[in-house]
Every structure is written in structure tokens, then in C-alpha cells.
mmCIF entry with sequence, helices, sheets and N, C-alpha, C, O atoms, coordinates in Angstrom:
data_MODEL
# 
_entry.id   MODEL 
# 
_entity.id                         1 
_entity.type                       polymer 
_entity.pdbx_number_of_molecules   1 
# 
_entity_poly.entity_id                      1 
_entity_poly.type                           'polypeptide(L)' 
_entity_poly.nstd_linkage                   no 
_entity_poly.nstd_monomer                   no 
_entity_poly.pdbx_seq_one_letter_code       
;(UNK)(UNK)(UNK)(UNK)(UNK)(UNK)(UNK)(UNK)(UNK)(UNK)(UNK)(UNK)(UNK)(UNK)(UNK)(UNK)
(UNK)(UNK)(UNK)(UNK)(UNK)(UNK)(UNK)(UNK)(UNK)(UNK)(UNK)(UNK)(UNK)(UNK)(UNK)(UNK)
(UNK)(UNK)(UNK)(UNK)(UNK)(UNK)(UNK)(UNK)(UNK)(UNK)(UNK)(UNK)(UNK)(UNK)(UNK)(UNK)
;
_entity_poly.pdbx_seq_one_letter_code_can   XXXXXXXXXXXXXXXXXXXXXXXXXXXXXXXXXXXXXXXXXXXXXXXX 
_entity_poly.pdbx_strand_id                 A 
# 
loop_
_entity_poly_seq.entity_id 
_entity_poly_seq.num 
_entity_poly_seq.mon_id 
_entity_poly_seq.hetero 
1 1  UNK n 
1 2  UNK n 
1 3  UNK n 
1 4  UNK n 
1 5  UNK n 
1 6  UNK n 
1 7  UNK n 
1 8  UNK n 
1 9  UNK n 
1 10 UNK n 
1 11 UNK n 
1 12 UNK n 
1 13 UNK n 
1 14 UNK n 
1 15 UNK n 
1 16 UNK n 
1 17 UNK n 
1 18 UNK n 
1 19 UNK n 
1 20 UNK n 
1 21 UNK n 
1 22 UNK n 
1 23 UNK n 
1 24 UNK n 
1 25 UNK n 
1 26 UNK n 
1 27 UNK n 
1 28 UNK n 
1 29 UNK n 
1 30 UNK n 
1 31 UNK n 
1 32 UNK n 
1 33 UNK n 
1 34 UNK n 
1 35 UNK n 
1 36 UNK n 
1 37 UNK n 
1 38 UNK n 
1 39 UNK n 
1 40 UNK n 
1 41 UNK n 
1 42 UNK n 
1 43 UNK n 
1 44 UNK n 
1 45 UNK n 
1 46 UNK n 
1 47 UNK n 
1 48 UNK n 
# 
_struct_asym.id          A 
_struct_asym.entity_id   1 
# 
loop_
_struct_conf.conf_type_id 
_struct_conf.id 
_struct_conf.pdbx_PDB_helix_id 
_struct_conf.beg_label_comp_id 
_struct_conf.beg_label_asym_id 
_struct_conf.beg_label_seq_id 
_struct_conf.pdbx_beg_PDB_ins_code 
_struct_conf.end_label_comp_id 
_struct_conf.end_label_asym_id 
_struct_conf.end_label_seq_id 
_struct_conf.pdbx_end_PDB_ins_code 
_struct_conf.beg_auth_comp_id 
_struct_conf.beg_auth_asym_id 
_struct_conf.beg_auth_seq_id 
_struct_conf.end_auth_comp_id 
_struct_conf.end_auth_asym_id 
_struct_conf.end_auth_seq_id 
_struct_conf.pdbx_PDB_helix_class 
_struct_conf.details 
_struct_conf.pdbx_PDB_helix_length 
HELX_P HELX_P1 AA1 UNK A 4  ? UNK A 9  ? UNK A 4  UNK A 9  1 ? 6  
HELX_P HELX_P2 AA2 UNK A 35 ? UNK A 47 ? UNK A 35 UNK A 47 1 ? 13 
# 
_struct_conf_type.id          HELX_P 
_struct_conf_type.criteria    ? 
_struct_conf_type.reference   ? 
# 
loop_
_atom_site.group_PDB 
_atom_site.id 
_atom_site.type_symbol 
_atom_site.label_atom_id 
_atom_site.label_alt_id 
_atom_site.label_comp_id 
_atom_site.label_asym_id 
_atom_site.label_entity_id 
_atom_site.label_seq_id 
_atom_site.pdbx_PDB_ins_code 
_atom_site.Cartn_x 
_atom_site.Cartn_y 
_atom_site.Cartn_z 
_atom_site.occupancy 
_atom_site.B_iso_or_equiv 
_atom_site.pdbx_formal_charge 
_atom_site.auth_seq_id 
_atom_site.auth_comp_id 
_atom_site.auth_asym_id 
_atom_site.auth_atom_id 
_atom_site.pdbx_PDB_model_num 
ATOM 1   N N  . UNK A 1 1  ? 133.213 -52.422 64.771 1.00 0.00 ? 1  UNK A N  1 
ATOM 2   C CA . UNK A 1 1  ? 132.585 -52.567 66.069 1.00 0.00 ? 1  UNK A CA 1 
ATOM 3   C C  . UNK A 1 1  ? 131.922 -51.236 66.437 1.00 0.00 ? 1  UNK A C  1 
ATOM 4   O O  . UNK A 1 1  ? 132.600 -50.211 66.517 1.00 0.00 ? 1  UNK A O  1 
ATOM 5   N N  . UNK A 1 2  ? 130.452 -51.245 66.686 1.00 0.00 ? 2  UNK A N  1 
ATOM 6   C CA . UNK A 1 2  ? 129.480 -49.910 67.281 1.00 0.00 ? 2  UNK A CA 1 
ATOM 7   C C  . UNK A 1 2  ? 130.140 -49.347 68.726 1.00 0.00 ? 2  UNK A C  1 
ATOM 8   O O  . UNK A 1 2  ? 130.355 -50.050 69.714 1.00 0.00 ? 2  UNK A O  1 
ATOM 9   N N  . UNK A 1 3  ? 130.401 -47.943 68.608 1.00 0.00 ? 3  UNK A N  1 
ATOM 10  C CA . UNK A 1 3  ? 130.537 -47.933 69.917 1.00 0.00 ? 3  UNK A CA 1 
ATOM 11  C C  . UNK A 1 3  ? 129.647 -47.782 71.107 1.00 0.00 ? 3  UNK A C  1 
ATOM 12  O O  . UNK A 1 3  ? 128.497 -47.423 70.857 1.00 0.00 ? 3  UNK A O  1 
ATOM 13  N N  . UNK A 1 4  ? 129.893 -47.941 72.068 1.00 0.00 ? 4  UNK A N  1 
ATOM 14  C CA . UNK A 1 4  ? 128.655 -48.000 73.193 1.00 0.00 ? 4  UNK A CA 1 
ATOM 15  C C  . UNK A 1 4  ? 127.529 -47.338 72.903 1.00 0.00 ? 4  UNK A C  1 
ATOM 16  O O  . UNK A 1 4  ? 126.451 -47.837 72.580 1.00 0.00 ? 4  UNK A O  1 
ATOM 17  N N  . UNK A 1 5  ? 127.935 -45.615 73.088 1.00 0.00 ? 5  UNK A N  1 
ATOM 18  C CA . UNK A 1 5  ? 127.264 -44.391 72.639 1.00 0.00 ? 5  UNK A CA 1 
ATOM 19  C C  . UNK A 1 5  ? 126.089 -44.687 71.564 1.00 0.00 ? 5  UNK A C  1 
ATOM 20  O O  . UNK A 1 5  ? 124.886 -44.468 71.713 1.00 0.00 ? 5  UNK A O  1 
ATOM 21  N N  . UNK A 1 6  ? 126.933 -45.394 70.136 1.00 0.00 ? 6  UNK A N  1 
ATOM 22  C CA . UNK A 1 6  ? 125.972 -45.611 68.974 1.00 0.00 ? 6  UNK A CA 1 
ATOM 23  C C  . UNK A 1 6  ? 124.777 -46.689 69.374 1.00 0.00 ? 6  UNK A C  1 
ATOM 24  O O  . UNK A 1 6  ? 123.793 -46.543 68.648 1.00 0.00 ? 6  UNK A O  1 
ATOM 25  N N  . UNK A 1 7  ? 124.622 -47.866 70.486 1.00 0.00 ? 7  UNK A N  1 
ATOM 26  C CA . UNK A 1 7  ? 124.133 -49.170 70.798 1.00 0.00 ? 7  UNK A CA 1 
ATOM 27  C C  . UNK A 1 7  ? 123.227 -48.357 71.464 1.00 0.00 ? 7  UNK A C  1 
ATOM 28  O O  . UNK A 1 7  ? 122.121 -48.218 70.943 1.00 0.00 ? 7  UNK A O  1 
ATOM 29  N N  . UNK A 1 8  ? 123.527 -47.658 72.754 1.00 0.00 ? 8  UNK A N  1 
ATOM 30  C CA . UNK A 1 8  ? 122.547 -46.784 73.231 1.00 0.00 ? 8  UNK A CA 1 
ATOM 31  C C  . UNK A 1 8  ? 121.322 -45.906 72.821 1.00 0.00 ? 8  UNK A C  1 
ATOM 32  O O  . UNK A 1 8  ? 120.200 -45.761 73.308 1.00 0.00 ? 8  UNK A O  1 
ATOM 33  N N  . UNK A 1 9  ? 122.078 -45.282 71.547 1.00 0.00 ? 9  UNK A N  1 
ATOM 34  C CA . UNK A 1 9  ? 121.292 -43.984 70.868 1.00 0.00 ? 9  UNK A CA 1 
ATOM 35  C C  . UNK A 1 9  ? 120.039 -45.164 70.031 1.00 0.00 ? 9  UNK A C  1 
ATOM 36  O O  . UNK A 1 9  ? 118.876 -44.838 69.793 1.00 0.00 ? 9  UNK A O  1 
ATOM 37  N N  . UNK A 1 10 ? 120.611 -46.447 69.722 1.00 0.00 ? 10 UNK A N  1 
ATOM 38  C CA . UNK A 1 10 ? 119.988 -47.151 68.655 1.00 0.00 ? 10 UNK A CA 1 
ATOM 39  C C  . UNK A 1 10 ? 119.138 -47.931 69.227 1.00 0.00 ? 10 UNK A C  1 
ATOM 40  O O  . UNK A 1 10 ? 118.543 -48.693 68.465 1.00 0.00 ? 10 UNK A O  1 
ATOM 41  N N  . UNK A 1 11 ? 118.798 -48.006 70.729 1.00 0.00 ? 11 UNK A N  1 
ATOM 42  C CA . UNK A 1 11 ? 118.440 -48.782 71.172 1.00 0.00 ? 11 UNK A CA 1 
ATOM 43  C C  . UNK A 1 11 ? 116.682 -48.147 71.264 1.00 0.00 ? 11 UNK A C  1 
ATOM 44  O O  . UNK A 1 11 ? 116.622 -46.918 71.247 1.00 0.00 ? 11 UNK A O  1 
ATOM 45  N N  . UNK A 1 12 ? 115.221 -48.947 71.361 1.00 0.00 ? 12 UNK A N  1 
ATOM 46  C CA . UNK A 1 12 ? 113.908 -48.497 71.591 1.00 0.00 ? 12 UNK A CA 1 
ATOM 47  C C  . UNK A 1 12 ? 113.576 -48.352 73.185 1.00 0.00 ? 12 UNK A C  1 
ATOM 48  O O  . UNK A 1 12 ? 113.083 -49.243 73.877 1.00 0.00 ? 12 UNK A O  1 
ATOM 49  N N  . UNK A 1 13 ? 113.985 -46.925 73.664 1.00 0.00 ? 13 UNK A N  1 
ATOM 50  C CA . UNK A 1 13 ? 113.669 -47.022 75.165 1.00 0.00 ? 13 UNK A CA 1 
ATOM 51  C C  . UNK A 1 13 ? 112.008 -46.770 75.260 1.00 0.00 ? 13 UNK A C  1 
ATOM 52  O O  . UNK A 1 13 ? 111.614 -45.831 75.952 1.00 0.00 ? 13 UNK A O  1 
ATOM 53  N N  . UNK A 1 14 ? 111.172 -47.511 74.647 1.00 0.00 ? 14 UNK A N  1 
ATOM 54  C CA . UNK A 1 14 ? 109.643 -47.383 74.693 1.00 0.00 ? 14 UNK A CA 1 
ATOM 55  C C  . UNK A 1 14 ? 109.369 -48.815 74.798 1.00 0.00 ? 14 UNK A C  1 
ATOM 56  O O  . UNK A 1 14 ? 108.208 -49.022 74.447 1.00 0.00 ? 14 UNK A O  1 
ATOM 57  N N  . UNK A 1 15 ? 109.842 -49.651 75.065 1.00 0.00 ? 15 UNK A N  1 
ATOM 58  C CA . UNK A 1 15 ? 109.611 -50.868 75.324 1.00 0.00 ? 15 UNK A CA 1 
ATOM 59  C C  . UNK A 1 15 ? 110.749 -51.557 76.520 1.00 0.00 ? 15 UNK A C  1 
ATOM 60  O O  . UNK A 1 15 ? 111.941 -51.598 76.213 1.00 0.00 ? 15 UNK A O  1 
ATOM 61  N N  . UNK A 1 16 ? 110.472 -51.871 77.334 1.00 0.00 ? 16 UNK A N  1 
ATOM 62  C CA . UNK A 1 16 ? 111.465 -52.487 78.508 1.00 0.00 ? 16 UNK A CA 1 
ATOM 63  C C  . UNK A 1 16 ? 111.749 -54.136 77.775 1.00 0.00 ? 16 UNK A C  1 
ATOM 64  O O  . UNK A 1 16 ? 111.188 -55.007 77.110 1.00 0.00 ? 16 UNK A O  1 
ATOM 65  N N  . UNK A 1 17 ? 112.943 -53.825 78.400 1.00 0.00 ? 17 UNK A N  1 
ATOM 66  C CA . UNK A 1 17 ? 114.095 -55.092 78.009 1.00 0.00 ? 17 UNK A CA 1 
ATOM 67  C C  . UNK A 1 17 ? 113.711 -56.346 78.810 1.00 0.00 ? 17 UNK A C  1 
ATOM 68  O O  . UNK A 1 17 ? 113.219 -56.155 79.922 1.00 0.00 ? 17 UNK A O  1 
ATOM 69  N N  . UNK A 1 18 ? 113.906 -57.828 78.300 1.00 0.00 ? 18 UNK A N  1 
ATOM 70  C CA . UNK A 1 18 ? 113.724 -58.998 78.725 1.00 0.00 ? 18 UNK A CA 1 
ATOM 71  C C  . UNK A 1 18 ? 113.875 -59.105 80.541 1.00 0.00 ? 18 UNK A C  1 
ATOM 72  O O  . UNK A 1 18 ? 113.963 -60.242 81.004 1.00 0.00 ? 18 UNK A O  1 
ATOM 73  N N  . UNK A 1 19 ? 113.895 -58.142 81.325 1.00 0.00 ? 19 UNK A N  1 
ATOM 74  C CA . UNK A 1 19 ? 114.028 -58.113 82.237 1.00 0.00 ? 19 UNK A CA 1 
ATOM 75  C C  . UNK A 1 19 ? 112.839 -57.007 82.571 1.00 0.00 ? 19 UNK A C  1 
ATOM 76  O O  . UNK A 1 19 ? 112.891 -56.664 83.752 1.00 0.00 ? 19 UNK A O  1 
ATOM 77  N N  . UNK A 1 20 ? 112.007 -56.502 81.979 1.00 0.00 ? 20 UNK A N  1 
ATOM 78  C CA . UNK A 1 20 ? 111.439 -54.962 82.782 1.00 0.00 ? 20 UNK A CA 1 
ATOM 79  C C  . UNK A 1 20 ? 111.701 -53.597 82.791 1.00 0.00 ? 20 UNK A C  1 
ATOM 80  O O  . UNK A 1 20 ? 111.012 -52.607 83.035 1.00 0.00 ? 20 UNK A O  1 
ATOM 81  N N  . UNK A 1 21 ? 113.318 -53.848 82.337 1.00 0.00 ? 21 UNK A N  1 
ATOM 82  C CA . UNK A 1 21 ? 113.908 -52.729 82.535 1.00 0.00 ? 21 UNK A CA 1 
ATOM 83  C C  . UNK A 1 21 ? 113.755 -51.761 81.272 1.00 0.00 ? 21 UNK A C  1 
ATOM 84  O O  . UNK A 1 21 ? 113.808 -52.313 80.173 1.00 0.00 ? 21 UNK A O  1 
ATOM 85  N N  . UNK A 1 22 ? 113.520 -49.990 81.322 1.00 0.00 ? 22 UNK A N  1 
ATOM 86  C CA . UNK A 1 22 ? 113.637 -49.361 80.882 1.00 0.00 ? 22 UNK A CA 1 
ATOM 87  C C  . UNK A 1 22 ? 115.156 -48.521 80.615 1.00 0.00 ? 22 UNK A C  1 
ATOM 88  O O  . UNK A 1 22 ? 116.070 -48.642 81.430 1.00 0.00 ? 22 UNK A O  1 
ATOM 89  N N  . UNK A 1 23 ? 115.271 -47.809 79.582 1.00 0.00 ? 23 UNK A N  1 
ATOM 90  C CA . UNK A 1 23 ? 116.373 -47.077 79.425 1.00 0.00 ? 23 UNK A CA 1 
ATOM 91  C C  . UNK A 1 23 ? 117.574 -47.644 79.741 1.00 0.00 ? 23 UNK A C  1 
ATOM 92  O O  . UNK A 1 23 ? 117.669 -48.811 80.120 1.00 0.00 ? 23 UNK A O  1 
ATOM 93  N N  . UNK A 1 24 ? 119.189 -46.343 79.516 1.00 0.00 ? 24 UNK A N  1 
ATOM 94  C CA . UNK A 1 24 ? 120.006 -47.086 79.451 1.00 0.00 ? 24 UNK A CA 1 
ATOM 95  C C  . UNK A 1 24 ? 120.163 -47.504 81.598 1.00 0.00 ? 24 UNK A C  1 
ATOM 96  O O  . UNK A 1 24 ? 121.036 -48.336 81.846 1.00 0.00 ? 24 UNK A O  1 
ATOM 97  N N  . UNK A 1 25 ? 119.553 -47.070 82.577 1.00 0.00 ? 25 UNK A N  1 
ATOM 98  C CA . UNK A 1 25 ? 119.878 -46.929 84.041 1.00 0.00 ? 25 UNK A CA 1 
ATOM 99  C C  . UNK A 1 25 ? 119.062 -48.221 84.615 1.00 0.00 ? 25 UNK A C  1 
ATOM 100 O O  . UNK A 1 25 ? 119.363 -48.852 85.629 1.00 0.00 ? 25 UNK A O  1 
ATOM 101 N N  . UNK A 1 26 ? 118.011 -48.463 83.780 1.00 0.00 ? 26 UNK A N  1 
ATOM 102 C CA . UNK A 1 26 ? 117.541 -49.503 84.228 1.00 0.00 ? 26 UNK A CA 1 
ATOM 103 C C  . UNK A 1 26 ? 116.244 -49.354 85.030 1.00 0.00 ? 26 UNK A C  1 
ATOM 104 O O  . UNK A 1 26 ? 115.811 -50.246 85.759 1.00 0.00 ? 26 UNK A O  1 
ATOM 105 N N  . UNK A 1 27 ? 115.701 -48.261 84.863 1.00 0.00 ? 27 UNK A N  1 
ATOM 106 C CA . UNK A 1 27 ? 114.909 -47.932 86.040 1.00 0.00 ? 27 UNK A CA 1 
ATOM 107 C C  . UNK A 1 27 ? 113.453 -48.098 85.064 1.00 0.00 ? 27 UNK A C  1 
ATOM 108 O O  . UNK A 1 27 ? 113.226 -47.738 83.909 1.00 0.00 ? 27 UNK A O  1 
ATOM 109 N N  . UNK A 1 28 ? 112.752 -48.681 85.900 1.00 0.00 ? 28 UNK A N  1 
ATOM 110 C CA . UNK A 1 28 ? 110.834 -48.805 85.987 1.00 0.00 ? 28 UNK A CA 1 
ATOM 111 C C  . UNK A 1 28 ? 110.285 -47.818 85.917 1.00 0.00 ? 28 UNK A C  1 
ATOM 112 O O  . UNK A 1 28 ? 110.781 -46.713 86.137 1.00 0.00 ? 28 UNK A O  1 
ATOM 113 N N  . UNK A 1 29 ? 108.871 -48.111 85.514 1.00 0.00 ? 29 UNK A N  1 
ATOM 114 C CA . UNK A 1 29 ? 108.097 -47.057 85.800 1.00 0.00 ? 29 UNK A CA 1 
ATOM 115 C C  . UNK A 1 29 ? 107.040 -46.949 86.801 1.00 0.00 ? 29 UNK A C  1 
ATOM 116 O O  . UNK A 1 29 ? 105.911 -46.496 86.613 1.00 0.00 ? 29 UNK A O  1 
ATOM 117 N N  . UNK A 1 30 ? 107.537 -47.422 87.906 1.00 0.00 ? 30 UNK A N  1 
ATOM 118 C CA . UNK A 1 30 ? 106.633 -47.706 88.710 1.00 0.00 ? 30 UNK A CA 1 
ATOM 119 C C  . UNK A 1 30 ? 106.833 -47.492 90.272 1.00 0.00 ? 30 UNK A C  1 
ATOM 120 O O  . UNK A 1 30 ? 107.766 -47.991 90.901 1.00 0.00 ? 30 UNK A O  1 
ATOM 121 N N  . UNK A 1 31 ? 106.073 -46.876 90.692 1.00 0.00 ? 31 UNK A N  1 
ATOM 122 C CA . UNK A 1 31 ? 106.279 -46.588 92.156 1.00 0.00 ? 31 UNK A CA 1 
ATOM 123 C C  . UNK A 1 31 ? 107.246 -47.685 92.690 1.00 0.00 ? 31 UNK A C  1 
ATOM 124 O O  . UNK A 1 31 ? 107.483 -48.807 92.243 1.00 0.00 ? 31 UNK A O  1 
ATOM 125 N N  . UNK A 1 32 ? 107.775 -46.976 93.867 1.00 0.00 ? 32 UNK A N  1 
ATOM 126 C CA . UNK A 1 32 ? 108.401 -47.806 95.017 1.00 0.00 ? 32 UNK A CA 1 
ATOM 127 C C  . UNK A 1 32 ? 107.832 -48.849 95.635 1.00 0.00 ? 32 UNK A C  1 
ATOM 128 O O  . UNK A 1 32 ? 108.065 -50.054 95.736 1.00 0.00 ? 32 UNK A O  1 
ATOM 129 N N  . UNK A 1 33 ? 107.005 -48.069 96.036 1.00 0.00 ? 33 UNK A N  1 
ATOM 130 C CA . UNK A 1 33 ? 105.715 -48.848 97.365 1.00 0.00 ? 33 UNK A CA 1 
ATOM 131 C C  . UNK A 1 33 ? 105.163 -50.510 95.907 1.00 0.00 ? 33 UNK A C  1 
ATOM 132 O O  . UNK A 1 33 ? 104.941 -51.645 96.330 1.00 0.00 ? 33 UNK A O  1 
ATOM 133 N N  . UNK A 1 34 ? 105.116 -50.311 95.044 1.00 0.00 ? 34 UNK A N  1 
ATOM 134 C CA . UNK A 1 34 ? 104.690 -51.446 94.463 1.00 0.00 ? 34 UNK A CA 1 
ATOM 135 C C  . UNK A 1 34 ? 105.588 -52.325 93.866 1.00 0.00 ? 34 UNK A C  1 
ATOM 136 O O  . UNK A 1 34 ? 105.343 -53.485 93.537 1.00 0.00 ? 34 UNK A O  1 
ATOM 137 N N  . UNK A 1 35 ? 106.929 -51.560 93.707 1.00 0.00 ? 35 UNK A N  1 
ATOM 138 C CA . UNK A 1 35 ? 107.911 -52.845 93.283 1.00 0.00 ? 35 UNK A CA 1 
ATOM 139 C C  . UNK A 1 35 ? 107.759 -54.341 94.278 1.00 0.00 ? 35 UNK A C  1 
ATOM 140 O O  . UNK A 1 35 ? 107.960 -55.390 93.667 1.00 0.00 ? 35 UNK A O  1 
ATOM 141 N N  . UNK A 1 36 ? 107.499 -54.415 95.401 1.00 0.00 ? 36 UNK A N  1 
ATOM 142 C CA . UNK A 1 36 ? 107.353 -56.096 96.402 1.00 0.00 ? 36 UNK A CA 1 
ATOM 143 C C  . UNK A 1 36 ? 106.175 -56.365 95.413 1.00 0.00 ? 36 UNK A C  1 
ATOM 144 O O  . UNK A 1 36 ? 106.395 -56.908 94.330 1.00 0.00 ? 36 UNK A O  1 
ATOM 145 N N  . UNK A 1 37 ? 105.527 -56.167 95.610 1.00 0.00 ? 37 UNK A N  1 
ATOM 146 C CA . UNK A 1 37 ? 103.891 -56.899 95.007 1.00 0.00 ? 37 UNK A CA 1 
ATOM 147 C C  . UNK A 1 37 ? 103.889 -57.056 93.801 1.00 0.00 ? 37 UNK A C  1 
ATOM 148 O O  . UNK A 1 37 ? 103.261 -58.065 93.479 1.00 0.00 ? 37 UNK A O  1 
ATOM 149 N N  . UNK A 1 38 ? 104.433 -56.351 92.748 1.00 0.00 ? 38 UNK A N  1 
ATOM 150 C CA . UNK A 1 38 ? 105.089 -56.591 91.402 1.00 0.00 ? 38 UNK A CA 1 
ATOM 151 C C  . UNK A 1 38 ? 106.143 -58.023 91.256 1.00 0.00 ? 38 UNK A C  1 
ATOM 152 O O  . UNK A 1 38 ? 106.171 -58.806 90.307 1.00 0.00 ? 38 UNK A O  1 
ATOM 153 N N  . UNK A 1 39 ? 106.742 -58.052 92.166 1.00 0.00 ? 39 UNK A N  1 
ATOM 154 C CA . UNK A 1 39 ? 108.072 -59.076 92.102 1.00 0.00 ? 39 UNK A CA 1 
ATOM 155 C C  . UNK A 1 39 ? 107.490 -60.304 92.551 1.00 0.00 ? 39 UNK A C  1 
ATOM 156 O O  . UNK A 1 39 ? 107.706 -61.393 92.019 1.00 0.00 ? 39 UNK A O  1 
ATOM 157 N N  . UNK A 1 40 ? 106.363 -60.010 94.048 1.00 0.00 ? 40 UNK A N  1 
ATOM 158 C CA . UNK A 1 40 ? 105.714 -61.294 94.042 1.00 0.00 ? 40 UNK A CA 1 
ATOM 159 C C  . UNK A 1 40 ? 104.985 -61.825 92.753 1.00 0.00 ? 40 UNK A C  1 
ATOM 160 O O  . UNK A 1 40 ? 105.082 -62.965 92.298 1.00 0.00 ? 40 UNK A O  1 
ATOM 161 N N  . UNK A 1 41 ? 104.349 -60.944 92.326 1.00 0.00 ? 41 UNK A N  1 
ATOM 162 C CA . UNK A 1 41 ? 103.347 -61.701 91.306 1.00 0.00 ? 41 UNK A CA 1 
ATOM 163 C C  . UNK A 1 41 ? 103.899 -61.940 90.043 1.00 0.00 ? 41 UNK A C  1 
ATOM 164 O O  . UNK A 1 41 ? 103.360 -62.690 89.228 1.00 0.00 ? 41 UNK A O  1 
ATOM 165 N N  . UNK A 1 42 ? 105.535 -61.006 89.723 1.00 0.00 ? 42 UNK A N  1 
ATOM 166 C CA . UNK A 1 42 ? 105.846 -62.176 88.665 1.00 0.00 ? 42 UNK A CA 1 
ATOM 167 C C  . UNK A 1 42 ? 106.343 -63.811 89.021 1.00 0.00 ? 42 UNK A C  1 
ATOM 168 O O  . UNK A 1 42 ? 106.323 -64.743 88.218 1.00 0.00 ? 42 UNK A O  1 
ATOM 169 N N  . UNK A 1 43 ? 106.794 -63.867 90.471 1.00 0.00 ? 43 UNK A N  1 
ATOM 170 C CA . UNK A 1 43 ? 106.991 -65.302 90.927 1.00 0.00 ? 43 UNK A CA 1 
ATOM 171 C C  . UNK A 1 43 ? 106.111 -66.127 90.707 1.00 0.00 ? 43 UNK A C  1 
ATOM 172 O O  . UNK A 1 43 ? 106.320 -67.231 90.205 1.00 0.00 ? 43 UNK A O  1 
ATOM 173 N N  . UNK A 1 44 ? 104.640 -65.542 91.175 1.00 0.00 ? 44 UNK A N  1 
ATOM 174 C CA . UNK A 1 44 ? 104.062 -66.485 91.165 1.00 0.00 ? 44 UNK A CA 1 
ATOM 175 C C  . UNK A 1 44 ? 103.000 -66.752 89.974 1.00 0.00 ? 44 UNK A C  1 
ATOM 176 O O  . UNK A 1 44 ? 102.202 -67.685 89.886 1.00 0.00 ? 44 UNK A O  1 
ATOM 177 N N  . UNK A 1 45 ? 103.256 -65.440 88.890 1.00 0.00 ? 45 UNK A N  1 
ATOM 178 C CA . UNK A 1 45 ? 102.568 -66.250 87.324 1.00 0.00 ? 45 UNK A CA 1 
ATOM 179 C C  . UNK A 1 45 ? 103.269 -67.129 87.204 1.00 0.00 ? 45 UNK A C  1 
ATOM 180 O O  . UNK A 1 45 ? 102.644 -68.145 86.899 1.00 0.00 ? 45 UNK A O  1 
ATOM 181 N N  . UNK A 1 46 ? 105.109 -67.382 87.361 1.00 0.00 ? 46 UNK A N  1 
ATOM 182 C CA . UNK A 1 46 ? 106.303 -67.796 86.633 1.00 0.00 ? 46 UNK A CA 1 
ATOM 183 C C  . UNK A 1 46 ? 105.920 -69.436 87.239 1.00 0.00 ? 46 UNK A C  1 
ATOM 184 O O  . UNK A 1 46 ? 106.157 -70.400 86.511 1.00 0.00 ? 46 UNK A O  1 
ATOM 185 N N  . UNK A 1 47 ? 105.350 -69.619 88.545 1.00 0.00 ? 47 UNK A N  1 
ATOM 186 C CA . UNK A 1 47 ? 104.948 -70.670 89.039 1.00 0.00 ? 47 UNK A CA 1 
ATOM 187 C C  . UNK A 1 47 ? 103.540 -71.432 88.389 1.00 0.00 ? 47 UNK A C  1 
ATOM 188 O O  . UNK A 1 47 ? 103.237 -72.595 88.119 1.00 0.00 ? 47 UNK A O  1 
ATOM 189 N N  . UNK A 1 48 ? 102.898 -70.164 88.304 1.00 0.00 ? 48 UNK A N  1 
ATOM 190 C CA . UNK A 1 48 ? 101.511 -71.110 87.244 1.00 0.00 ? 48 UNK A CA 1 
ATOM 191 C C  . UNK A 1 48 ? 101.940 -71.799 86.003 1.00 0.00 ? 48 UNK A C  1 
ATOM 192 O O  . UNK A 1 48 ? 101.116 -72.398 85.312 1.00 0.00 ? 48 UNK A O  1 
# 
């Protein structure tokens, strides 16, 4: 069994995870002020 540490180190933080998310904290690259308007418009591609 890998330990955490090794899953982390092995992991490609140059591409965001099935969610958006970057790195192991989870954090975007993207302003504050635009995370709402980001979140709307994945709703509403997810709706087209």
C-alpha cells in the first residue's frame, strides 16, 4: 500500500482534477471576484 506522501508526490498538479481542482489544497486558479460567474456557467453548459 503507497503511502499518502508517495500518491501526492506522484500525482500531475498541471492539470486540475475531475472537479477543477488544482494541487494537493484544492485551490483554483482564479480570482475570487469570478468564482460566482464561473460556477454559474458551469451550471448552465451542464444544462445545455
Amino acid at each position: 500500500m503507497e503511502s499518502a506522501a508517495n500518491v501526492i508526490e506522484s500525482m500531475d498538479w498541471n492539470q486540475p482534477d475531475d472537479k477543477g481542482h488544482f494541487g494537493p489544497y484544492g485551490g483554483r486558479y482564479v480570482p475570487e471576484t469570478l468564482m460566482h460567474p464561473l460556477m454559474e456557467l458551469g451550471q448552465e453548459y451542464f444544462k445545455a
